[in-house]
C-alpha positions in Angstrom: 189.5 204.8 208.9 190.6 208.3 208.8 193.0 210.2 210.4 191.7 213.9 210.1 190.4 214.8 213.5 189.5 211.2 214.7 189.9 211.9 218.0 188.5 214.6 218.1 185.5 213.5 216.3 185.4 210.5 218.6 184.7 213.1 221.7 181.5 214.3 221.0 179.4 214.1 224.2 182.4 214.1 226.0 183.2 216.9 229.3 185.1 220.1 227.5 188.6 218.8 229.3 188.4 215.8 227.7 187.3 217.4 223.7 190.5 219.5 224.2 193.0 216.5 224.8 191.6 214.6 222.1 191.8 217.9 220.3 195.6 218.6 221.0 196.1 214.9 220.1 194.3 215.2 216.4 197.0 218.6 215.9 199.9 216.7 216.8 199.3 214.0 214.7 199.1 216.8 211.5 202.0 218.8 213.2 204.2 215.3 212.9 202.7 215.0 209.5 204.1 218.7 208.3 207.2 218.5 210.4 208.4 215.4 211.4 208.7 214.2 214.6 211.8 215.8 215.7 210.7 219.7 214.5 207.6 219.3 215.7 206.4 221.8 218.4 204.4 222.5 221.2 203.7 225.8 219.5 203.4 224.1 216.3 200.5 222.1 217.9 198.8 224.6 220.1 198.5 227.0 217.0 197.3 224.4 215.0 194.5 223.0 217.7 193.3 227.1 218.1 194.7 226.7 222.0 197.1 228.8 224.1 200.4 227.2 224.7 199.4 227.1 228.9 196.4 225.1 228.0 198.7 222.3 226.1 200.3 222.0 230.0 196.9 221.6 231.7 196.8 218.0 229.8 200.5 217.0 229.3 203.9 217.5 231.0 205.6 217.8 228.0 206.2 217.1 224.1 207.6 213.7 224.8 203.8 212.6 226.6 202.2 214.3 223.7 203.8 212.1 221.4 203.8 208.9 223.1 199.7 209.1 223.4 199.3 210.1 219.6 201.7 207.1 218.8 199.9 204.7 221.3 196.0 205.9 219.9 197.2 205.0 216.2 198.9 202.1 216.8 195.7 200.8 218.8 193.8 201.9 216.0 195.4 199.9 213.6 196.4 196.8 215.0 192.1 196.7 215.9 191.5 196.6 212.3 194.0 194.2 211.2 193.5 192.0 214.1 189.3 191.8 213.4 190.6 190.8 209.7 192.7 187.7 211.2 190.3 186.3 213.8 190.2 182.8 211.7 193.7 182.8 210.2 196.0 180.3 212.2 199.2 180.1 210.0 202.1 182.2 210.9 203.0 183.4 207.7 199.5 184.5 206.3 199.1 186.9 209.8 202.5 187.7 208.8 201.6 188.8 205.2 198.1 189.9 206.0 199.5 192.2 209.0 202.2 193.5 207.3 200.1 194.7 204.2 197.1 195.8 205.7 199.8 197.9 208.7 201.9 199.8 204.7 198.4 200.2 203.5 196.4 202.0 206.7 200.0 204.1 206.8 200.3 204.6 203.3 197.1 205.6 202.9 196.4 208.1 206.1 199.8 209.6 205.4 199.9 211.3 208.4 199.3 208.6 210.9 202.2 206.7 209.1 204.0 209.3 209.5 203.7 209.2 213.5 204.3 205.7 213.0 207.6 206.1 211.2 208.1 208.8 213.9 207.5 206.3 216.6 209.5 203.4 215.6 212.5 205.6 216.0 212.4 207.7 218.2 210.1 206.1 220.5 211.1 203.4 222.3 208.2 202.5 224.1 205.7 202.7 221.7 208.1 200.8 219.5 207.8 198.2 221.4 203.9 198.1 221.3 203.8 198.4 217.4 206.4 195.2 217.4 204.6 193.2 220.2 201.6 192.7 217.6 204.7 191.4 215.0 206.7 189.7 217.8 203.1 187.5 219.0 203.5 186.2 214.8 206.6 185.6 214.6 206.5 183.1 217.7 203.6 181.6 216.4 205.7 180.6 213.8 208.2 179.2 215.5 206.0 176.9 217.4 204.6 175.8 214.2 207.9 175.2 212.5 207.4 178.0 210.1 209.7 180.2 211.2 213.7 179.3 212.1 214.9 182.6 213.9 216.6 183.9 217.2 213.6 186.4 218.2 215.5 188.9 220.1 215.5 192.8 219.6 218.0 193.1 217.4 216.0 190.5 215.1 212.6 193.0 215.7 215.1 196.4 214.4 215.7 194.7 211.3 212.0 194.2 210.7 211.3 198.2 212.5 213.5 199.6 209.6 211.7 197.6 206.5 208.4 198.7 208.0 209.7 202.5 208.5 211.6 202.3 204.9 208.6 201.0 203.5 205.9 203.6 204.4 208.1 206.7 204.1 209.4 205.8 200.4 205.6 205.1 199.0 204.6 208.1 201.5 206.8 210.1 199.6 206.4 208.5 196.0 202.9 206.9 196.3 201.3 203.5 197.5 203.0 200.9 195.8 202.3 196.8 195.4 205.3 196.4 194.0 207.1 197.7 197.4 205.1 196.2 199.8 205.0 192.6 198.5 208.8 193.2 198.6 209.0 194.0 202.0 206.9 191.6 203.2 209.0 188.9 201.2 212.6 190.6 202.6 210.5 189.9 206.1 209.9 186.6 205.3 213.6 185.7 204.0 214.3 187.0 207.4 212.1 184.0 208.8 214.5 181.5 207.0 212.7 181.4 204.0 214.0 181.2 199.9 213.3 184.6 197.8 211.2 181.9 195.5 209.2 180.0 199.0 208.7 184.6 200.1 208.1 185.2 197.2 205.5 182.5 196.4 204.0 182.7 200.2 203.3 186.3 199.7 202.0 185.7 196.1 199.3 183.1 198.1 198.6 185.4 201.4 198.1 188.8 200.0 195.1 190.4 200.9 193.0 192.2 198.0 
């Protein structure tokens, strides 16, 4: 996976309106990148996509639509990988570990997609809510399995938003880091009911290399 012009690259073949979406998409993902989510502009992305600022409103109404879609396509992308890597795993807390690797690792690594991800969980609520829906499916799981004693409600689902979001900005910032993701994925985990040593020794089984 990489994140620079994906879209774009995808659309090869495709009609010319189509190429320029996926082409404002690819910029707004590198404008978030830059900028943030908040500073980011439809100027910002129109300069940076080689497109006058009225052809931006021939495809979207406005920033907010922009956003949502570049959100949406990432987390789509991602959540296809990790879920093709957990097709034959059944217990709660190895998806849990896998998923939440692999999702610090993908973000970590295509630093600009984790950054629309960070972006996304808050400030977007409804794309937050499609990035947690691939968490919240997990978490049940475990709970019907007994692995898992929690209330799964959304203030339960914020607590695990901001470890994800801490997670990927700090190692964004300082570099990908072991260390920091086995930790978050055992803070999830103590979340879930379980001892630091039974996170900590769960996460030292499920890891993915």
């Amino acid at each position: 996976m990489s994140s620079q012009a994906l879209f774009r690259d995808r659309s090869k073949g495709l009609p010319k309106r189509d190429r320029t979406r996926l082409a404002l998409i690819d910029s707004t993902v590198e404008v978030i990148a830059q900028k943030g989510m908040d500073l980011a502009k439809i100027s910002d992305i129109t300069e940076h996509a080689g497109l006058a600022n009225g052809t931006f409103y021939n495809h979207f109404a406005d920033k907010d639509e922009i956003l949502t879609e570049a959100a949406q396509r990432i987390a789509v992308e991602m959540a296809r990988e990790i879920d093709n890597e957990m097709r034959t795993v059944d217990s709660a807390v190895a998806r849990m570990v896998t998923a939440t690797t692999r999702a610090i690792r993908m973000a970590v690594s295509e630093s600009a997609w984790g950054a629309v991800i960070i972006g996304a969980l808050q400030h977007l609520p409804s794309v937050r809510g499609d990035i947690l829906q691939f968490l919240k499916a997990d978490l049940q799981r475990g709970i019907d399995q007994d692995l898992f004693d929690i209330e799964l409600d959304e203030f339960f689902l914020d607590q695990i938003a901001s470890l994800l979001a801490a997670s990927i900005r700090t190692q964004i910032d300082t570099g990908p880091d072991p260390v920091k993701t086995a930790r978050t994925c055992e803070n999830i985990l103590r979340l879930c009911g379980f001892t630091r040593a039974k996170a900590q020794k769960a996460v030292a089984a499920h890891t993915p290399e």
